[in-house]
MDTraj code that builds the backbone (N, CA, C; nanometers):
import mdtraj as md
import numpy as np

residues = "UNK UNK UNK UNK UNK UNK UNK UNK UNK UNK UNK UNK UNK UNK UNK UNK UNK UNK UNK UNK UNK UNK UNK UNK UNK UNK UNK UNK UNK UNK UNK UNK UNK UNK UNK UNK UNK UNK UNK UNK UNK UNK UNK UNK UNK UNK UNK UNK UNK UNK UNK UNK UNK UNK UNK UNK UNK UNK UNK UNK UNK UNK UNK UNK UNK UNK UNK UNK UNK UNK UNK UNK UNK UNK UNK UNK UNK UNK UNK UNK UNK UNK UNK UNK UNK UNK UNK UNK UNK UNK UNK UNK UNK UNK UNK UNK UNK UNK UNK UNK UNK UNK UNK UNK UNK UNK UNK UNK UNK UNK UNK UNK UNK UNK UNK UNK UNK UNK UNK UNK UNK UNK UNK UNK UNK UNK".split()
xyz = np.array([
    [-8.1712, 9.8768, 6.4358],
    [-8.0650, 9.7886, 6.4738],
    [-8.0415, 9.8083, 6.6239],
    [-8.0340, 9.6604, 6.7078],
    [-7.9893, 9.7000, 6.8443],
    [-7.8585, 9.6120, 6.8750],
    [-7.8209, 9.7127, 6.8832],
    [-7.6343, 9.6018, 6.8996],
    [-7.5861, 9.6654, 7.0818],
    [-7.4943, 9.5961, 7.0852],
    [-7.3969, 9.6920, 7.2247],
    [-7.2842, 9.7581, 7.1798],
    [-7.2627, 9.7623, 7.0322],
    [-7.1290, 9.8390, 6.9940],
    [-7.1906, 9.9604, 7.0010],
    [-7.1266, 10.0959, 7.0368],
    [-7.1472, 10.2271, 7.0446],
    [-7.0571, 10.2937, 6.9847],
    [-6.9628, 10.3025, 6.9661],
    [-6.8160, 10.3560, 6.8750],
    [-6.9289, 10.4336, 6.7475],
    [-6.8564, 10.5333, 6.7029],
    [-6.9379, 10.6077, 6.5880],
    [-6.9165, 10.5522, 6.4776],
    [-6.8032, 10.4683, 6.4806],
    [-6.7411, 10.3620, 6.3245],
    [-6.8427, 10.2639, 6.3371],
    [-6.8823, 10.2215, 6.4014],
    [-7.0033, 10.0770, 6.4215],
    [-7.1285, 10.1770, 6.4098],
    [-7.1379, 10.2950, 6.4365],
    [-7.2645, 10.3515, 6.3934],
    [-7.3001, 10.3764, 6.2611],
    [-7.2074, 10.4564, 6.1845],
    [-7.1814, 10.4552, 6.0415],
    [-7.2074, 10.3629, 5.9753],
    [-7.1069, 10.2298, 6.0384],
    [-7.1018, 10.0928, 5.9512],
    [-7.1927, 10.0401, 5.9393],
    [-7.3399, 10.0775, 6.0730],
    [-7.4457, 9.9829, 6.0494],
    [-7.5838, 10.0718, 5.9402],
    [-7.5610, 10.2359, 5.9427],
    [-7.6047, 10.3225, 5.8608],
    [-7.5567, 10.2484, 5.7057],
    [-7.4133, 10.3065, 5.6780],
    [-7.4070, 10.2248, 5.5554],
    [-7.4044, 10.1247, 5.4711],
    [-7.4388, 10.0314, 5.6125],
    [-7.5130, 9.8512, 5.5885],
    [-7.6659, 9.8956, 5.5796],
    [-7.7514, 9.9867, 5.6152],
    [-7.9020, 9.9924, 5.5320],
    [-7.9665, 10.0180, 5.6220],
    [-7.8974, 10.0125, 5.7517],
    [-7.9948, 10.0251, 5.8821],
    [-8.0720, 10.1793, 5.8794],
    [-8.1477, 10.1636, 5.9383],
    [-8.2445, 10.3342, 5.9096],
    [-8.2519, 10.3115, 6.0525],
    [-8.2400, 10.3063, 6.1165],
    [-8.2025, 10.3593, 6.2778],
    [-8.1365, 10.3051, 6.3685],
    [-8.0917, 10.2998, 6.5183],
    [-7.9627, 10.2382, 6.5958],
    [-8.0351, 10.2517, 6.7203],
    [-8.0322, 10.1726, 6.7772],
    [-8.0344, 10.2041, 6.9288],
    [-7.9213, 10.0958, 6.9882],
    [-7.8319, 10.1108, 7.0721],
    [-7.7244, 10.0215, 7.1709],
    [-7.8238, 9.9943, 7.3300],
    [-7.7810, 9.9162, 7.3463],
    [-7.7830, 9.7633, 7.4707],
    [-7.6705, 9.8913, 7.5736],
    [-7.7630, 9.8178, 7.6886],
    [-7.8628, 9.7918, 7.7531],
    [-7.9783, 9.9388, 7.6862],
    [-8.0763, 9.9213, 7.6431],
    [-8.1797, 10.0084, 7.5648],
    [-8.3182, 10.0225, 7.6747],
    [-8.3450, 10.1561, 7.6426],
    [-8.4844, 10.1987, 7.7685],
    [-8.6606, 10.1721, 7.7210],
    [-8.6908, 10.1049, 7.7600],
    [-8.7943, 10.0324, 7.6619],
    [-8.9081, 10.1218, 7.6472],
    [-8.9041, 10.2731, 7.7118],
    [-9.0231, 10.3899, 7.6220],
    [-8.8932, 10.4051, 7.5310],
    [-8.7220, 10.3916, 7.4887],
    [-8.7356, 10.4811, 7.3696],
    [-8.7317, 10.3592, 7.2806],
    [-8.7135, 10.2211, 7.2892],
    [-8.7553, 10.1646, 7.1768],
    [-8.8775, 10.1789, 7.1605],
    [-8.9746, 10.1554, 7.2146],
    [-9.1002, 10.2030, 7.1937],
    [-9.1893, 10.3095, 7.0899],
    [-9.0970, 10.4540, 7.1563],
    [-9.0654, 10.5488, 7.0631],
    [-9.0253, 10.5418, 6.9374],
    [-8.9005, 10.4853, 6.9311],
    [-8.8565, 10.4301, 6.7686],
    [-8.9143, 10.3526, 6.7011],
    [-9.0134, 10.2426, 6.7342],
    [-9.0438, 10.1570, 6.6799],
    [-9.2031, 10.2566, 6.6030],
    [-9.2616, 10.2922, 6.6656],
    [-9.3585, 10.4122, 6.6380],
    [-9.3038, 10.4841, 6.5147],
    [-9.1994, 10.5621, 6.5557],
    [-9.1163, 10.6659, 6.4563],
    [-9.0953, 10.5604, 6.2762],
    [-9.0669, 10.4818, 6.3353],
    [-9.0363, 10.3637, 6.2002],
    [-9.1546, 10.3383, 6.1331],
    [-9.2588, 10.2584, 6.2011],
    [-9.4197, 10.2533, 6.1910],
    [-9.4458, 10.3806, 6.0650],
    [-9.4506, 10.5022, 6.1562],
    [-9.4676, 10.6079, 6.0587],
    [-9.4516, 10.6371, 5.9415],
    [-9.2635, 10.5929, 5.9230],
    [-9.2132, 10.6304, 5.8102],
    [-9.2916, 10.5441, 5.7135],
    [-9.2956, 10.3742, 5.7777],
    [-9.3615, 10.2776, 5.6662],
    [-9.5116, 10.3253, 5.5848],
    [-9.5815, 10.3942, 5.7142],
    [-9.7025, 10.4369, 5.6479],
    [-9.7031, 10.5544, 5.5616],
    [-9.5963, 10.6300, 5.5666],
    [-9.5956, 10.7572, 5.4503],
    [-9.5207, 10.6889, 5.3512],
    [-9.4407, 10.6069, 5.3542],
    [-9.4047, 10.5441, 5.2303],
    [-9.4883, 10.4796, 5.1127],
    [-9.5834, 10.4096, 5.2016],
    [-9.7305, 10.3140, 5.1426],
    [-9.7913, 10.4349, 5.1175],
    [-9.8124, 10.5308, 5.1980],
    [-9.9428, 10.6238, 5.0948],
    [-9.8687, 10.6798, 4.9972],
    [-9.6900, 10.7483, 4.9720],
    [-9.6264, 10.8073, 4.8977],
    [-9.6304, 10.7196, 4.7317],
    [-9.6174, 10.5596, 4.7808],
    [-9.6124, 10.4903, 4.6933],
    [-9.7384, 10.4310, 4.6191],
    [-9.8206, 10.4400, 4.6756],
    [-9.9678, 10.4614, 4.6130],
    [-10.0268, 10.5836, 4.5436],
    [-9.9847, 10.6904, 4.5784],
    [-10.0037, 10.8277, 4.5132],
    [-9.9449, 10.8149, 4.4228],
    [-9.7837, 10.7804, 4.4065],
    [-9.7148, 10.7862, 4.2805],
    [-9.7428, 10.6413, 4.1313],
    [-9.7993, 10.5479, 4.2291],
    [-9.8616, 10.4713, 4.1156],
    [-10.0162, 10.5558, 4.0717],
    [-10.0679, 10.6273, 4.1308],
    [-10.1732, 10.6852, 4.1109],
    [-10.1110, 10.7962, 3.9599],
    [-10.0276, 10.8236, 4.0361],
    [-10.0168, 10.9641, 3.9580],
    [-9.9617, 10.9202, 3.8144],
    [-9.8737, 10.7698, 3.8077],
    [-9.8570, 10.7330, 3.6829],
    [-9.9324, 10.6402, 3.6242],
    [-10.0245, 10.6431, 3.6533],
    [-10.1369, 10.5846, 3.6142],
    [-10.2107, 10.6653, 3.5267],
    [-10.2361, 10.7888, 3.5511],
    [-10.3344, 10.8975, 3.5445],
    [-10.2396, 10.9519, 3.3742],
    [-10.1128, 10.9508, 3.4299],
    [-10.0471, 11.0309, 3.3293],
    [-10.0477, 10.9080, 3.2207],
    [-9.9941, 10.8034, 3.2366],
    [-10.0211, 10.7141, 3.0808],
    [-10.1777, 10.7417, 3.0190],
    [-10.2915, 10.7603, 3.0870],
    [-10.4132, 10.7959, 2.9884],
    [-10.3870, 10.9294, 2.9823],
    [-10.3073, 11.0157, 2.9864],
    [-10.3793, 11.1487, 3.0008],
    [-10.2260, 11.2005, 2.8690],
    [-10.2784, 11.2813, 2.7558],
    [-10.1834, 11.3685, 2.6868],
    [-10.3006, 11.4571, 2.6561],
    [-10.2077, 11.5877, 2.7078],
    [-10.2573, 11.7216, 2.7227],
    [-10.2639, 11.7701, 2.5641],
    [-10.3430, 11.8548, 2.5300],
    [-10.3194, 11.9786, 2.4143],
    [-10.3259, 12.0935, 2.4868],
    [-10.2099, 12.1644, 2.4437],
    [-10.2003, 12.2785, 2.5018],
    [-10.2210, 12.4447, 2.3950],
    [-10.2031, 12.5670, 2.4584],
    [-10.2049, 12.6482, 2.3622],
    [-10.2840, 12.6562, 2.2864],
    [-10.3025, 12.7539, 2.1984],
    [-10.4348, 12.7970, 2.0881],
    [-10.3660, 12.6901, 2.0081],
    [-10.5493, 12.6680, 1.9160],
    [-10.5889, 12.5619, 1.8141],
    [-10.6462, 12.6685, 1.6932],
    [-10.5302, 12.7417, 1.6298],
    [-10.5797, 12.8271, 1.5254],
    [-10.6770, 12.6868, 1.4283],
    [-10.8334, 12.6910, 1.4095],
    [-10.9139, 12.6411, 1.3408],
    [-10.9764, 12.7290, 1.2679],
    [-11.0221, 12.6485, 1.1219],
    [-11.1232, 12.6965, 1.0245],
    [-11.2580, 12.7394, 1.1010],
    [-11.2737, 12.8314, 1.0908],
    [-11.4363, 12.8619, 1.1389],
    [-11.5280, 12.7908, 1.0320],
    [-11.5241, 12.7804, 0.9140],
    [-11.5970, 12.6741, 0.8111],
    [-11.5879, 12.5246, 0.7872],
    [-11.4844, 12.5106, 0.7941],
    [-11.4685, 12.3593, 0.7773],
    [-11.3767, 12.3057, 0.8789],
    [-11.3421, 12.3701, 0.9975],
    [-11.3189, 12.3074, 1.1628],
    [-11.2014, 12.2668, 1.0948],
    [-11.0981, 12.2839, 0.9876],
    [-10.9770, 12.2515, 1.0165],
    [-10.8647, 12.3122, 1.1065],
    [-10.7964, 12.2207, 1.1535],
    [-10.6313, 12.2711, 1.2828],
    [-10.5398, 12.3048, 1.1865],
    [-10.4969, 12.4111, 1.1875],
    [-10.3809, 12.4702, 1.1428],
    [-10.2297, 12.3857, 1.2333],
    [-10.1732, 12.2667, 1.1885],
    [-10.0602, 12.2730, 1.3017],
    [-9.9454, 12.3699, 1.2830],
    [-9.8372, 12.3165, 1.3661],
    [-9.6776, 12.4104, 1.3585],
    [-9.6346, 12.4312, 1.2377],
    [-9.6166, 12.3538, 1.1383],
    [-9.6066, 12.3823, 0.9948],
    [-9.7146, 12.4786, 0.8753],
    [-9.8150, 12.5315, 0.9683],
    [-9.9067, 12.5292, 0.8421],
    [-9.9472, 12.4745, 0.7459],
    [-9.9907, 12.3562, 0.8187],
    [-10.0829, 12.2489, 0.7170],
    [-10.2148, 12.2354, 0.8044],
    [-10.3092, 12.2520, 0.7167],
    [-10.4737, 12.1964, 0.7907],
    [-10.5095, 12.0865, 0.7856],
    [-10.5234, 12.0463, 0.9010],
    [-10.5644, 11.8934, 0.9141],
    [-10.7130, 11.9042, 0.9708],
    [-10.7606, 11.7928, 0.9228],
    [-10.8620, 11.7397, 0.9914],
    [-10.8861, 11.7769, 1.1344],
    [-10.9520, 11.7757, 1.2068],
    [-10.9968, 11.7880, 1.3551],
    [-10.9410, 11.6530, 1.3773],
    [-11.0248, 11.5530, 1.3525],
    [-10.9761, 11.4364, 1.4366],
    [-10.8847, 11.3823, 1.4061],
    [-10.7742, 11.4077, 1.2678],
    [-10.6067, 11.4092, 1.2412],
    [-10.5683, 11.4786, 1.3502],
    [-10.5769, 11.5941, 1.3551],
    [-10.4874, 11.6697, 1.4677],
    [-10.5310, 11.6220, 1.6255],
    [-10.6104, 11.5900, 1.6747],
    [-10.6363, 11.5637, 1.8108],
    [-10.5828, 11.4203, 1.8428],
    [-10.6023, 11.3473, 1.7006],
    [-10.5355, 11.2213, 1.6947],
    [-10.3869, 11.1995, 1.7487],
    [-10.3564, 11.3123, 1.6741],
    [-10.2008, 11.2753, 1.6975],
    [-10.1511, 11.3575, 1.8140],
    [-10.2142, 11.4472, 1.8922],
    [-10.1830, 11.5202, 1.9643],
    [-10.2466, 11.4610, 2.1093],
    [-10.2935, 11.3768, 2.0863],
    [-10.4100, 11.3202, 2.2351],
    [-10.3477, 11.1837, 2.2026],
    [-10.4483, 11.0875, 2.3157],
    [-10.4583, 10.9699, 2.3121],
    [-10.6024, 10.9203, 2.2708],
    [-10.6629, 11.0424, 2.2613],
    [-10.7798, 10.9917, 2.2103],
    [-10.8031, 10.9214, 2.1040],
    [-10.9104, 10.8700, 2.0317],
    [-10.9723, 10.7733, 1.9449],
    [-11.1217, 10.7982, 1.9032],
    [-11.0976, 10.8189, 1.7786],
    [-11.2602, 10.8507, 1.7338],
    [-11.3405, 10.7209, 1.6881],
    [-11.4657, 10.8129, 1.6782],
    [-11.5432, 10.6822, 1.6102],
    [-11.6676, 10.7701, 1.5867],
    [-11.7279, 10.7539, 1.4430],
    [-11.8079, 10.8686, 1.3801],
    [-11.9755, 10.8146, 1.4049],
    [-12.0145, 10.9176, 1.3847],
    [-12.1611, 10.8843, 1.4221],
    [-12.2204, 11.0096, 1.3587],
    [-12.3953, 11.0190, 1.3749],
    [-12.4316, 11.1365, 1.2860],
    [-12.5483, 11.1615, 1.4020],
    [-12.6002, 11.2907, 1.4272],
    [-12.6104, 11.3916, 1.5175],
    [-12.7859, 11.3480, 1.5252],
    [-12.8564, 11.3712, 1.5748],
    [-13.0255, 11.3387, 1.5290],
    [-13.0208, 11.4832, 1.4469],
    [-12.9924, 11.5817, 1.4917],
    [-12.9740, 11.7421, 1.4030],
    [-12.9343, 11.7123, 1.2795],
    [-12.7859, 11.6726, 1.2825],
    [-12.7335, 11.6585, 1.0935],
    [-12.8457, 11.4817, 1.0558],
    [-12.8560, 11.4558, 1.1532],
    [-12.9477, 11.3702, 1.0113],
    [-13.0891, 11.3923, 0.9660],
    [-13.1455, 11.5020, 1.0730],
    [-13.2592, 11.4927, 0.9903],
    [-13.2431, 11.6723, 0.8854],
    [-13.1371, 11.7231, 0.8789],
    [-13.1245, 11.8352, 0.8030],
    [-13.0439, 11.7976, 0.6811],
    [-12.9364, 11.6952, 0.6986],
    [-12.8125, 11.6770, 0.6178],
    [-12.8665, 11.5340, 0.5235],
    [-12.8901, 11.3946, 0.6330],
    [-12.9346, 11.2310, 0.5456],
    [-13.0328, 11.2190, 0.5128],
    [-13.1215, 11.2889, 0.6483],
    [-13.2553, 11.2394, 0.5336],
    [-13.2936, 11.2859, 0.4136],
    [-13.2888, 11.4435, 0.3921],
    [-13.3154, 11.4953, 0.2396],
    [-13.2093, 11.4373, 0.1330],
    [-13.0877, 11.3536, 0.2001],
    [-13.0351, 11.3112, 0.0937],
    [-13.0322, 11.2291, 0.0604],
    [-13.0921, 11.1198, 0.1573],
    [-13.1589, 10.9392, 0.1124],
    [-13.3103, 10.9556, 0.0429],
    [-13.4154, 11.0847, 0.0844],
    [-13.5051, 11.1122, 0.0280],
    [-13.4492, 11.1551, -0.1867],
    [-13.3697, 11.2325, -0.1747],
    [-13.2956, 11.2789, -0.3122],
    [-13.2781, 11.1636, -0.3886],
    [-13.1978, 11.0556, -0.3303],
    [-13.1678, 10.9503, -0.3835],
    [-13.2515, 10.8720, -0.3983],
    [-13.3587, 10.8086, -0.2986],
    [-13.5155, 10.7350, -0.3550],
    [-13.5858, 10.7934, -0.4469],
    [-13.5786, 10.9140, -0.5085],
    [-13.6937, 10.9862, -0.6058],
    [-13.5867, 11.0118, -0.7159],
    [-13.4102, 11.0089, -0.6876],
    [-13.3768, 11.0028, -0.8281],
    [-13.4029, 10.8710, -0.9743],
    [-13.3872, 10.9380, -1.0274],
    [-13.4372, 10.8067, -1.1842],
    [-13.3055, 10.7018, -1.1590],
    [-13.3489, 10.5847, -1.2042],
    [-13.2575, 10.5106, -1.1940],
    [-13.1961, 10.4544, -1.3127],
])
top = md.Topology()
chain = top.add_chain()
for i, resn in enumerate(residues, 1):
    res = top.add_residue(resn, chain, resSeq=i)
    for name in ("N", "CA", "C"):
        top.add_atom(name, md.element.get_by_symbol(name[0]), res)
traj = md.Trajectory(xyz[None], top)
């Protein structure tokens, strides 16, 4: 703001009207200069502040943490949760993540686990 009022009540008044800085008339044109720079600045840490923080809530809507031990079955990979109930692996990560499964079978489990058991099933009697 460049006015010719100088009084500290007209300084205030133009602070608590929104102004973010003051200079009064007749003004020395290195310190507007100066100020106008100083302002410049603030705008550009604002734009990167406000890009970081859309960054950062960006990041956090995909992102839910699991934290702490995952007491699991060493045999059948079930999660023990807070209650002591065993759930599933992908019950518990389900509800504890944002993740999303989708099943598939290993080239390992299928040629140890499906094929001898689609082979079982072609040679059983029908």
């Amino acid at each position: 703001m460049a006015t010719a009022k100088q009084d500290i009540d007209d300084v205030l008044t133009a602070f608590d009207a929104g102004a973010t800085d003051y200079i009064t008339k007749p003004f020395n044109a290195l310190e507007l200069k100066a100020r106008l720079n100083a302002g410049r600045r603030v705008i550009e840490l604002q734009s990167v502040l406000a890009l970081r923080v859309q960054e950062l809530q960006e990041a956090l809507s995909r992102v839910k943490l699991l934290r702490g031990l995952l007491p699991i079955c060493s045999y059948c990979k079930r999660i023990r949760d807070d209650r002591y109930y065993w759930q599933q692996l992908e019950t518990y990560i389900g509800d504890h993540s944002e993740a999303t499964f989708t099943h598939g079978i290993c080239p390992e489990c299928y040629e140890k686990i499906t094929e001898p058991e689609l082979e079982r099933l072609e040679n059983s009697p029908r």
